[in-house]
BAFI-3210 file (N, C-alpha, C; in Angstrom, 3 decimals, decimal comma, padded with zeros to 6 digits):
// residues 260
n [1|2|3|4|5|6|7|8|9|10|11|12|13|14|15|16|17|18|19|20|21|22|23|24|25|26|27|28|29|30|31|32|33|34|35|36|37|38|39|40|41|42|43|44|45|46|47|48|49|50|51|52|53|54|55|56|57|58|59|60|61|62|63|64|65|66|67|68|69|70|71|72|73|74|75|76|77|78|79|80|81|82|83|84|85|86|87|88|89|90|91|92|93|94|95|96|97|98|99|100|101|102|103|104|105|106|107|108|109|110|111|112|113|114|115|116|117|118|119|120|121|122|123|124|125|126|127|128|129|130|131|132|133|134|135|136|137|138|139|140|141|142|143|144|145|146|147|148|149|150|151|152|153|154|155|156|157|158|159|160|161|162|163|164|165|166|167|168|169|170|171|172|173|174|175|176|177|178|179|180|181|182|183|184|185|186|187|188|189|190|191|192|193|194|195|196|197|198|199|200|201|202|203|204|205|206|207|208|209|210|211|212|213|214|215|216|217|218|219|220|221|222|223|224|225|226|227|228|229|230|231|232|233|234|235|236|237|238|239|240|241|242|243|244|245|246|247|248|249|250|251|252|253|254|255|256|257|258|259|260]
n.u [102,743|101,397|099,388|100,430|098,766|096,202|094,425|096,953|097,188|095,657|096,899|098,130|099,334|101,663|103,700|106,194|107,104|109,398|111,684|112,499|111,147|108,396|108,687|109,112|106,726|105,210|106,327|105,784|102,791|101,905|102,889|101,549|098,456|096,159|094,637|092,486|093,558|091,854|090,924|092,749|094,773|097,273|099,352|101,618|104,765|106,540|109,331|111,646|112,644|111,663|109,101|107,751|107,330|105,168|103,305|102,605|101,647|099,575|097,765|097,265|095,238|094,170|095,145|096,468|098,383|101,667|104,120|106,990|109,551|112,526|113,118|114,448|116,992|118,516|116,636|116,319|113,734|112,632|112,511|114,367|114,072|112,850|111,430|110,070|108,260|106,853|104,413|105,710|107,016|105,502|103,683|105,883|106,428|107,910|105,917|106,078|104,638|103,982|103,629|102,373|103,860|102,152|101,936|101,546|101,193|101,796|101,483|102,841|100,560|098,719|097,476|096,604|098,244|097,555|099,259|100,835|103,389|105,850|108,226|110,098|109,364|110,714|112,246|113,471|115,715|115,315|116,478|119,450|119,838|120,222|117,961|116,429|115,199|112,561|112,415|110,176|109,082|106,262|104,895|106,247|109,331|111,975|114,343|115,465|116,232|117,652|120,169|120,687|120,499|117,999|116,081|115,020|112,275|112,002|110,757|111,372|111,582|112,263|114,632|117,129|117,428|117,152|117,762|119,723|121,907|122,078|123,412|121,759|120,484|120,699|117,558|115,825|113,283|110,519|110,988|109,904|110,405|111,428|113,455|115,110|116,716|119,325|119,913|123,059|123,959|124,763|124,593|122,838|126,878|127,530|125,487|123,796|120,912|118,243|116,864|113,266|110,334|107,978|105,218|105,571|104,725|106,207|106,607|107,905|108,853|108,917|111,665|111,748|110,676|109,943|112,132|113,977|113,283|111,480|110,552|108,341|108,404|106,707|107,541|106,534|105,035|105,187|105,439|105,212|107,215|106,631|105,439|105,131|105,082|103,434|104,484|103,379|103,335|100,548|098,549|096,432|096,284|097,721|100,323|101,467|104,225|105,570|108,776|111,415|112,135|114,578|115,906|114,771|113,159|114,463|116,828|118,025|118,136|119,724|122,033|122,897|124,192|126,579|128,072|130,374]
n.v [-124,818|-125,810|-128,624|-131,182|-133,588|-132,326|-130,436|-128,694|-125,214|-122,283|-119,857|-116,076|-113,792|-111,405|-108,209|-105,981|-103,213|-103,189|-104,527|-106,644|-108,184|-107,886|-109,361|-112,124|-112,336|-112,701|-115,162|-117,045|-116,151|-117,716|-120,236|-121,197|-121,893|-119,417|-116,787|-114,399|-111,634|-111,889|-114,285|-115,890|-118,538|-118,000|-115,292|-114,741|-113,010|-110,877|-109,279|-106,892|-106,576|-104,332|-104,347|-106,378|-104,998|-103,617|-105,013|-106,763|-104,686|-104,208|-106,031|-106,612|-108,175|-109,754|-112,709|-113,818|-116,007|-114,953|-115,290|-114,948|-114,381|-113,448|-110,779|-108,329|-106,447|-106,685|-108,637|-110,050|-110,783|-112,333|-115,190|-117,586|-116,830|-118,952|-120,447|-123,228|-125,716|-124,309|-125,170|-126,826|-126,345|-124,647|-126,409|-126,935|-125,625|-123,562|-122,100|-118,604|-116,516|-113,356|-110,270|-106,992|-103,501|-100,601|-097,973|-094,691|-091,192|-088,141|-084,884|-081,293|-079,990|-081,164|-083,520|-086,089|-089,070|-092,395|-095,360|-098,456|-100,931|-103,193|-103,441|-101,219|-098,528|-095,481|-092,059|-089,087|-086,747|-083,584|-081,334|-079,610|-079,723|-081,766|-084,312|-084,629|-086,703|-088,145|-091,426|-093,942|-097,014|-098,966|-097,108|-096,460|-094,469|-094,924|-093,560|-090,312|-088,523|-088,658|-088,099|-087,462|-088,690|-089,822|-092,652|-096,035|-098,162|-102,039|-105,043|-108,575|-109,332|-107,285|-106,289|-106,880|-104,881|-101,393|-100,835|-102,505|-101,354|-099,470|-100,484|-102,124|-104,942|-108,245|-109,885|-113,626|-114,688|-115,328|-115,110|-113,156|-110,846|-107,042|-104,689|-101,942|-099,188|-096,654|-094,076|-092,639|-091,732|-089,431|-088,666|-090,272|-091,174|-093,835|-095,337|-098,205|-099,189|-101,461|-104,398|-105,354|-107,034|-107,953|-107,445|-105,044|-101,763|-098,426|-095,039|-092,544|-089,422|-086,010|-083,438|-080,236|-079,610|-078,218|-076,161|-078,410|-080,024|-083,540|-086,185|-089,327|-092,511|-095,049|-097,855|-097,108|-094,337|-091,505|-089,166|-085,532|-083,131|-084,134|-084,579|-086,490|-090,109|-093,172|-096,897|-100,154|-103,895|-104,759|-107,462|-108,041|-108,325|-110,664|-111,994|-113,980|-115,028|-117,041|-119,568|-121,587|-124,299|-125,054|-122,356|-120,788|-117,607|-117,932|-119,491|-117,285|-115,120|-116,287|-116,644|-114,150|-112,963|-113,808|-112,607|-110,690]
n.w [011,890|008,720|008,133|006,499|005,467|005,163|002,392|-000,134|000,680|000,122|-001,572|-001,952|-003,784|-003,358|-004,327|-003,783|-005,505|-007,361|-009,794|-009,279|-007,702|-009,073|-010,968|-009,936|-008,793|-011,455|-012,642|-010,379|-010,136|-012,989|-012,135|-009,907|-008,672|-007,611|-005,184|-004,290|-001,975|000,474|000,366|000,859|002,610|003,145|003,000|000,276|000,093|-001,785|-001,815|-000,072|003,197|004,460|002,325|003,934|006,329|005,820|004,345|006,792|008,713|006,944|006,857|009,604|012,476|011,070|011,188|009,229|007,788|006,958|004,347|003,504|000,063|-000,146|-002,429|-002,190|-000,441|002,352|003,661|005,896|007,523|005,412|003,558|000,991|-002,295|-004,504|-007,088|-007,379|-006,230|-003,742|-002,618|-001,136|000,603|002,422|003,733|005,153|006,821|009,824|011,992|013,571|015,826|016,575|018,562|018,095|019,271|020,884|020,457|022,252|021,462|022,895|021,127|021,686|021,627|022,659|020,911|020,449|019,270|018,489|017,600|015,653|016,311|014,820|014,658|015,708|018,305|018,069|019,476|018,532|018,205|016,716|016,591|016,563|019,620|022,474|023,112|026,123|028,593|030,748|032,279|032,978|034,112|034,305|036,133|037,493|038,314|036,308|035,785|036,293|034,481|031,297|029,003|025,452|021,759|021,485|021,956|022,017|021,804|021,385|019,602|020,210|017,436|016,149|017,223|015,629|014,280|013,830|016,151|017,185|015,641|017,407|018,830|020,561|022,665|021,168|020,856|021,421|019,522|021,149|024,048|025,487|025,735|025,845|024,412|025,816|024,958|024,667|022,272|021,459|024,301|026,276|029,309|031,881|030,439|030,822|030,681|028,932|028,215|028,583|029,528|029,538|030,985|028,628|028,856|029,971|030,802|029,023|029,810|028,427|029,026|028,170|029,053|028,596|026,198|024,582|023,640|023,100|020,726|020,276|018,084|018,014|016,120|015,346|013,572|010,568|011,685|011,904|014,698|015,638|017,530|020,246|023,444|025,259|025,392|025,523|025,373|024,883|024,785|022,646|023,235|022,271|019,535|017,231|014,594|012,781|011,906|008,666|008,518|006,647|007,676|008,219|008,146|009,859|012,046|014,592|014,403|012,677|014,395|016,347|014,843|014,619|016,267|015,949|014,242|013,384]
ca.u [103,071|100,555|099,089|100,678|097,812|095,390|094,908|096,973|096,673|095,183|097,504|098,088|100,582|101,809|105,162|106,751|106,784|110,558|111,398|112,879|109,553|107,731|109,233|108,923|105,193|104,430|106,543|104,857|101,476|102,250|103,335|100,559|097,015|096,117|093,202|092,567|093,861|090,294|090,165|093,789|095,178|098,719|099,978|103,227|104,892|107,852|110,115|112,799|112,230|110,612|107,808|107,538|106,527|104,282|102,381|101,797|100,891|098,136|096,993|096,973|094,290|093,048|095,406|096,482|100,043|102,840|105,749|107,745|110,323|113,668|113,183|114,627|118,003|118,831|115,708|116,286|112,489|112,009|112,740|114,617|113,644|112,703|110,136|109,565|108,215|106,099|103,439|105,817|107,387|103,789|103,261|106,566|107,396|107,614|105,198|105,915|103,859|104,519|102,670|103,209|103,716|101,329|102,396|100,221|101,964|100,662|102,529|102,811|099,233|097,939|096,882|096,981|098,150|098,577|100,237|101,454|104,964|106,077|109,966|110,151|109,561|112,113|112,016|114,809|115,911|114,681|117,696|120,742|119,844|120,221|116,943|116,055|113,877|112,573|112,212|108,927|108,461|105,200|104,409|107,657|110,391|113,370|115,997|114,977|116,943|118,342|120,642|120,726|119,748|116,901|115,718|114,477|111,545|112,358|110,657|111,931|111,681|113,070|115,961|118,440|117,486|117,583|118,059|120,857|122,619|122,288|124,115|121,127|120,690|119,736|116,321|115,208|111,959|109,612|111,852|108,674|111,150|111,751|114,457|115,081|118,361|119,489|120,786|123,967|123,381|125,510|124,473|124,523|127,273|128,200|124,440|123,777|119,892|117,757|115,762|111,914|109,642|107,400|104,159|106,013|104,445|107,598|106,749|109,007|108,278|110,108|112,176|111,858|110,526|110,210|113,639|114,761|112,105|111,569|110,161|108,537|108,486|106,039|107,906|106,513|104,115|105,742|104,768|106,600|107,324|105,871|105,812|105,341|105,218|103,426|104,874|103,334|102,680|099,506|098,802|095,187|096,863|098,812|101,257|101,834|105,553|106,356|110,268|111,478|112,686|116,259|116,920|114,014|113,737|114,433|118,175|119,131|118,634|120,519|123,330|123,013|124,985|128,166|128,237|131,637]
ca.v [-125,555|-126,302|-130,363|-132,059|-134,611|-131,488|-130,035|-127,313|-124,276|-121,380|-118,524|-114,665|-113,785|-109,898|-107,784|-104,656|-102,558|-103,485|-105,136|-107,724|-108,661|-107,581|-110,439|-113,492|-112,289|-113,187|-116,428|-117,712|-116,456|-118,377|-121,440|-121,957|-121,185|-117,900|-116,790|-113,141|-111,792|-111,963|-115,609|-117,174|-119,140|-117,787|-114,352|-114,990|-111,908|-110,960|-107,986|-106,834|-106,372|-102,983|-104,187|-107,868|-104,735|-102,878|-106,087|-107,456|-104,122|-104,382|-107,847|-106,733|-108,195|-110,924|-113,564|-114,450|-115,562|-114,599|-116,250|-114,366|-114,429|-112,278|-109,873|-107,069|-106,643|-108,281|-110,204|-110,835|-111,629|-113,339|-116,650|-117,275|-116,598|-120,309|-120,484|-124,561|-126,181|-123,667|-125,218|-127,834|-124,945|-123,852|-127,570|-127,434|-123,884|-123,171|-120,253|-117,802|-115,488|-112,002|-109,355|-105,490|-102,387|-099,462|-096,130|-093,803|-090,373|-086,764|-083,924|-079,836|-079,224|-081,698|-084,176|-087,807|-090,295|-094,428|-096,537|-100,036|-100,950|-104,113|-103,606|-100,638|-097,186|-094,837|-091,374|-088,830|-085,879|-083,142|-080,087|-079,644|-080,015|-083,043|-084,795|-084,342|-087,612|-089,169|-092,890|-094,624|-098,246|-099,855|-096,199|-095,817|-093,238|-095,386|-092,758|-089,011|-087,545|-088,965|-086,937|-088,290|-088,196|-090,624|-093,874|-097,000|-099,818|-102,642|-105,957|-109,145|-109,245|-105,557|-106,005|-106,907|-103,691|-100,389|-101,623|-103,553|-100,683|-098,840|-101,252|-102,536|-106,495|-109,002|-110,818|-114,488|-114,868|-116,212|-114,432|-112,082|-109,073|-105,803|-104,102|-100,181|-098,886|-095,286|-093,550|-091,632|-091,350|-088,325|-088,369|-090,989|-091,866|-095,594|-096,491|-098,977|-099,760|-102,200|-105,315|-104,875|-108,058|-107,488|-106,927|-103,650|-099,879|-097,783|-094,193|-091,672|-087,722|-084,785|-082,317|-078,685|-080,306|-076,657|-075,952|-079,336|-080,699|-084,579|-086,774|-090,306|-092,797|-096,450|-098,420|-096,199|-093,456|-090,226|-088,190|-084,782|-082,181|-084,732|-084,001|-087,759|-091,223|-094,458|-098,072|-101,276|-104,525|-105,261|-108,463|-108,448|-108,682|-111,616|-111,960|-115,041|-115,302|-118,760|-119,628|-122,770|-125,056|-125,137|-120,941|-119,927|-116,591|-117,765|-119,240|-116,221|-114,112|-115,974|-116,243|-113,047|-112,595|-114,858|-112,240|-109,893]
ca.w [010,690|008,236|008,148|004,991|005,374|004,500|001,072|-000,031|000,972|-000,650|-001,408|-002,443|-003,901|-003,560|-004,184|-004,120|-007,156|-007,504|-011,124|-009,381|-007,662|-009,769|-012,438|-009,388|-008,602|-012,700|-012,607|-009,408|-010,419|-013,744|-011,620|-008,679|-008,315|-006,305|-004,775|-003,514|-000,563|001,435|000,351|001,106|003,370|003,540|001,679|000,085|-000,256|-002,180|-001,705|001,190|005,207|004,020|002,023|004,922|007,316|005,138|004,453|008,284|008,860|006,351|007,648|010,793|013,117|010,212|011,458|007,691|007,875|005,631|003,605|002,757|-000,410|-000,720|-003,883|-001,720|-000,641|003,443|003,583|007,380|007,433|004,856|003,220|000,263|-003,290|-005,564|-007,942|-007,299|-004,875|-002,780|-002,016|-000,233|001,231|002,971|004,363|005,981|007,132|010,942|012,193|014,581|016,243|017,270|019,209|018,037|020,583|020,613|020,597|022,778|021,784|023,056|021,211|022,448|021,083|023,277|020,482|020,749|017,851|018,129|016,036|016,203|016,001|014,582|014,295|017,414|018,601|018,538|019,616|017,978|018,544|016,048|015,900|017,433|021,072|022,859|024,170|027,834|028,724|032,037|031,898|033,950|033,825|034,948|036,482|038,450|037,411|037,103|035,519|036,054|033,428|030,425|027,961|024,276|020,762|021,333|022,290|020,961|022,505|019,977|019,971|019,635|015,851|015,510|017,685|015,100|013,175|014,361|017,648|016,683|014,631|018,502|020,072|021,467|022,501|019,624|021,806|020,827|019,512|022,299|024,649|026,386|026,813|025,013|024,547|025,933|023,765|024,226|020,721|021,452|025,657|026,728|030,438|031,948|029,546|030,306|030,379|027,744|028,298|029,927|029,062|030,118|030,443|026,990|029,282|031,165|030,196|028,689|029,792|028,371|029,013|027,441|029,360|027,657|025,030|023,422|023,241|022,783|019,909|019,479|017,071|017,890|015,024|015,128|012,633|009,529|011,315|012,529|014,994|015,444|018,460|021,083|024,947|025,988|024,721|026,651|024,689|025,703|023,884|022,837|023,347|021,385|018,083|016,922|013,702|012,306|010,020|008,383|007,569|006,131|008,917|008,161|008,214|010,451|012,482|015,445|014,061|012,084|015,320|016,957|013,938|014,075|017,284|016,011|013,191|013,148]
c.u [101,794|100,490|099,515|099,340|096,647|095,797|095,538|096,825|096,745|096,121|096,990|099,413|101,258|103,352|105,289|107,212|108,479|110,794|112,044|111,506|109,179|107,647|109,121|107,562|105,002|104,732|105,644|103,113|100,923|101,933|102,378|099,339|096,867|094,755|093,677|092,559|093,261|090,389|091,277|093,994|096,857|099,084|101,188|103,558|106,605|108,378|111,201|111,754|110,844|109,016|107,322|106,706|105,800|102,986|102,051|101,767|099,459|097,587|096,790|096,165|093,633|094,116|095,772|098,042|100,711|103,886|106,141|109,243|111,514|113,777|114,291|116,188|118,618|118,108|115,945|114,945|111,525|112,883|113,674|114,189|113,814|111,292|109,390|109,444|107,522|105,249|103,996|106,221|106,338|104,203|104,524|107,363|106,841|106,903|105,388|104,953|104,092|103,185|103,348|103,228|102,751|102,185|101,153|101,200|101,433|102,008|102,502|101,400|098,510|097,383|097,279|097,279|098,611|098,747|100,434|102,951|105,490|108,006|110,053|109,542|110,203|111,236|113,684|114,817|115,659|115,818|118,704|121,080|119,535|118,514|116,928|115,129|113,699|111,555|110,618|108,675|107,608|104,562|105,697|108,684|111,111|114,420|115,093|115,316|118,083|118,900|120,825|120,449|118,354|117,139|115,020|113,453|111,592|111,844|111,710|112,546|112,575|114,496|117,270|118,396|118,084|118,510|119,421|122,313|123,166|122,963|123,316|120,952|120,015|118,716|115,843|113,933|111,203|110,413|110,675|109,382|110,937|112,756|114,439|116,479|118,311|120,872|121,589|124,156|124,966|125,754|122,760|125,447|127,577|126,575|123,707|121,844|119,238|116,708|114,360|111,088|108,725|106,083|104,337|105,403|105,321|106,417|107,753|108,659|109,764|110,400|112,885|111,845|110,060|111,851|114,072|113,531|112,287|110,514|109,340|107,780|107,890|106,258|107,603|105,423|105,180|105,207|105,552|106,117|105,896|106,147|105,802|104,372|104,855|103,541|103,984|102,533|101,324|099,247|097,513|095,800|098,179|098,688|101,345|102,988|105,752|107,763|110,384|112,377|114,200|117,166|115,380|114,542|114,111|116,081|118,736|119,536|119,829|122,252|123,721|124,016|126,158|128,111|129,530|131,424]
c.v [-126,072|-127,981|-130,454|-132,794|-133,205|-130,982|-128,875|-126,019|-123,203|-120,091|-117,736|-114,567|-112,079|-109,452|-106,326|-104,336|-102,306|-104,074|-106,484|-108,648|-108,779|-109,104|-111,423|-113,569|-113,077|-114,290|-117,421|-117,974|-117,391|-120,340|-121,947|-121,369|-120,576|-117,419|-114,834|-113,163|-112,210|-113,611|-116,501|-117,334|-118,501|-116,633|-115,015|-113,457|-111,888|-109,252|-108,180|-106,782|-105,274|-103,094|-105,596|-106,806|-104,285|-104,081|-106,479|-105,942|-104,058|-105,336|-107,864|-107,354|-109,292|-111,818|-114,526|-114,394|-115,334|-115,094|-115,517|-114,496|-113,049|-111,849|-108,539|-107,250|-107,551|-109,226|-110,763|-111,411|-112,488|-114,362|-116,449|-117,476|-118,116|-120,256|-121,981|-124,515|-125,522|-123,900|-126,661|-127,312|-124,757|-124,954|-127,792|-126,100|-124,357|-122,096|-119,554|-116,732|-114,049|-110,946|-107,904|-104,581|-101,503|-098,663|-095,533|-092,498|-088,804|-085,573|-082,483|-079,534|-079,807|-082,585|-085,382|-088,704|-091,596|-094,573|-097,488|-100,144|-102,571|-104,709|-103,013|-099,211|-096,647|-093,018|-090,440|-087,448|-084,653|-081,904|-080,285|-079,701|-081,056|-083,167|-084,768|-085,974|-088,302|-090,409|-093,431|-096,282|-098,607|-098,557|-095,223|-095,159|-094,195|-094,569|-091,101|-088,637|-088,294|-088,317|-087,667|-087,808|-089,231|-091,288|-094,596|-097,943|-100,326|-104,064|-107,010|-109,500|-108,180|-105,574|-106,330|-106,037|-102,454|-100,454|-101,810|-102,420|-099,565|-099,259|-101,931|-104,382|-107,176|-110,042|-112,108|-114,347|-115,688|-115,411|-113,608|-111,047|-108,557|-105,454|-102,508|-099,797|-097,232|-094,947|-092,462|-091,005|-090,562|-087,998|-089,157|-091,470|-093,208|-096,596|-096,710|-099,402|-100,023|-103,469|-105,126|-106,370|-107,681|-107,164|-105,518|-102,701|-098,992|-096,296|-092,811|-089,787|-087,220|-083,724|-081,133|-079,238|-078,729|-076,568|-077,563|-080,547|-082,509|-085,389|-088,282|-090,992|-094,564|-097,207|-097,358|-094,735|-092,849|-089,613|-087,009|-083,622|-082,772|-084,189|-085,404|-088,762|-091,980|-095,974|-099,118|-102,430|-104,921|-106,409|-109,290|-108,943|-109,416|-111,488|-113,143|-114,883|-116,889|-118,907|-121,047|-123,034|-124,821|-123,676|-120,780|-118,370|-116,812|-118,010|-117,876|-115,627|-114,835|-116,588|-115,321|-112,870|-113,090|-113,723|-110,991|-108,657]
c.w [010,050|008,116|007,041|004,480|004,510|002,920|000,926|000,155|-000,147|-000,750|-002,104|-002,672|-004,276|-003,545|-004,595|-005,237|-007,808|-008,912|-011,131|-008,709|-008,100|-010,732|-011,282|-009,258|-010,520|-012,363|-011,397|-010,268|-011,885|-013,556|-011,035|-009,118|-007,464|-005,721|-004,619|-002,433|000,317|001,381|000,900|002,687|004,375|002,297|001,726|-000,348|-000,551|-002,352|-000,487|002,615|004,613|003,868|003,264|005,717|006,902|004,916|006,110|008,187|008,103|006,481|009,003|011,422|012,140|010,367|010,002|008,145|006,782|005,373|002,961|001,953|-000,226|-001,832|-003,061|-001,391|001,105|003,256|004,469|007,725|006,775|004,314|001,759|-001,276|-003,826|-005,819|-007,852|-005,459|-003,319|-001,931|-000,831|000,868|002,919|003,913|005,414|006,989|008,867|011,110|013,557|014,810|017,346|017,490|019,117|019,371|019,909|021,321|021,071|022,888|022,220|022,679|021,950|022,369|022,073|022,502|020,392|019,376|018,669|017,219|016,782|015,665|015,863|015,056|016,224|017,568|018,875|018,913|019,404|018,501|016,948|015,403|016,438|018,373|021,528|023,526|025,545|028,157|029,977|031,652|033,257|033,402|034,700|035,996|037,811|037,675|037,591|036,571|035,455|035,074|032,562|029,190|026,830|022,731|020,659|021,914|021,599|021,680|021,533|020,480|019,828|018,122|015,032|016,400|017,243|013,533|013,243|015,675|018,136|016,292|016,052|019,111|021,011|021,175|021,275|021,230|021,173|020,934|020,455|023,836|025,700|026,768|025,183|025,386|024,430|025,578|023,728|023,206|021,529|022,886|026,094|028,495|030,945|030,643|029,199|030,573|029,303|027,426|028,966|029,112|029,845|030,018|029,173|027,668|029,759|030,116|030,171|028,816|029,362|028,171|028,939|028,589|028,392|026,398|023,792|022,788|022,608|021,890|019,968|019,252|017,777|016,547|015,636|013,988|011,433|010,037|012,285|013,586|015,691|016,824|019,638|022,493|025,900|025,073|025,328|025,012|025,537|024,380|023,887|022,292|022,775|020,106|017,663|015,025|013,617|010,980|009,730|007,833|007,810|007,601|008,981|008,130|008,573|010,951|013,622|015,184|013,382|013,250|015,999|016,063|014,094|014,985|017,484|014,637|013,151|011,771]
res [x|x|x|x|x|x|x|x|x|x|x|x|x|x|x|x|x|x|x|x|x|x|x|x|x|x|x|x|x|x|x|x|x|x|x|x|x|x|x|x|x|x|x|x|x|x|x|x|x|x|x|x|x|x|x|x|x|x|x|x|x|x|x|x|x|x|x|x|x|x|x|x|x|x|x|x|x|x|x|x|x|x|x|x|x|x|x|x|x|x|x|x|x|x|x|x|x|x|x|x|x|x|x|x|x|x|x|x|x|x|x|x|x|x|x|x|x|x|x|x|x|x|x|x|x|x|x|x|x|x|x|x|x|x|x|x|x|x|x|x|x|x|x|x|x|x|x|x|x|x|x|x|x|x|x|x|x|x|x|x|x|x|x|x|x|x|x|x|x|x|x|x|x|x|x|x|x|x|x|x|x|x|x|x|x|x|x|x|x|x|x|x|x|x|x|x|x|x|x|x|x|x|x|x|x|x|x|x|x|x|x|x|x|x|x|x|x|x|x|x|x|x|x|x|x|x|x|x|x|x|x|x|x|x|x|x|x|x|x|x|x|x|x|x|x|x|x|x|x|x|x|x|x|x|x|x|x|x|x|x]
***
């Protein structure tokens, strides 16, 4: 939480190329004094979930937190849209701090991509043949053979997204787990998952990953006809979100789970 007693803080003020953004970014920048990104204190950013992850990904690693408005359409991560009163906003917001996953993926060629994953990592299935996948946590096999159209590692933050839409658990923020969520699991059929402490190393290797192509996906980077996948959070790079005291993220999530 920012000090009241201190002077305002310095914002930025950025939004997705939406025309409903678009039109709160003028009024704001109208309203407050702004600085450039390099120089503020706190981006404010206005758009949906979409553009919330597109921004902390581009802030990555500079410890600049973000406030984010609803221009977009849920707006589970961010705050809600008012043109007054922002900068009282700032002085009174709660901040959380979140730690992304890395993706360490190696496809058929043998070539390596990371990524970071804010929301989760999923891994899909590519044609019409079910995934093959053996599971390893912390370097131990714990399921030889999993039949499916994918899987999901989903942090706390991301687990009432995709995650969520899998049937997988909603996690409170501060929580130190992850959540492992298999998409569409064919064999075994009545298993639902597994919670992981948030330090554990998610191994997942492809069986006949020729014949049976798949995909993994780091919140927005692709990577296609993989042969194995290592997840684990990294715990160098912290996130800072701010939400107004009275509809933080840590209540929605867990609204979220009285939701029908």
């Amino acid at each position: 939480m920012i000090d009241t007693e201190r002077a305002a803080p310095k914002i930025a003020i950025i939004a997705s190329d939406t025309p409903d953004a678009e039109a709160a970014e003028r009024a704001l920048k109208q309203r407050y004094d702004h600085v450039p990104e390099d120089q503020a204190d706190v981006i404010v950013a206005l758009g949906g979930d979409g553009f919330m992850l597109q921004t902390l990904h581009r802030f990555l690693g500079q410890d600049r937190p973000v406030f984010g408005m609803n221009r977009g359409t849920v707006g589970f991560l961010m705050n809600e849209y008012q043109d007054q009163g922002l900068i009282e906003r700032l002085q009174r917001a709660d901040s959380f701090r979140l730690h992304p996953l890395r993706m360490h993926a190696v496809d058929q060629r043998g070539q390596i991509t990371e990524a970071l994953a804010i929301n989760e990592v999923s891994l899909l299935r590519e044609t019409r043949q079910a995934a093959k996948l053996r599971i390893s946590i912390d370097g131990k096999v714990r399921m030889e053979e999993l039949t499916c159209d994918g899987i999901i590692v989903a942090t706390p933050a991301g687990s009432t997204a995709y995650n969520l839409s899998a049937h997988g658990p909603i996690l409170p923020i501060g929580s130190d787990l992850i959540a492992l969520t298999p998409i569409s699991a064919f064999r075994p059929r009545r298993w639902r998952g597994a919670l992981l402490p948030s330090g554990a190393r998610v191994r997942l290797e492809l069986w006949e990953s020729r014949k049976r192509p798949v995909s993994a996906t780091a919140d927005h980077v692709e990577v296609r006809d993989i042969n194995a996948v290592e997840v684990v959070e990294d715990r160098s790079i912290a996130l800072t979100l701010m939400f107004d005291p009275d509809h933080n993220l840590a209540e929605r999530i867990l609204l979220e789970q009285f939701i029908q």
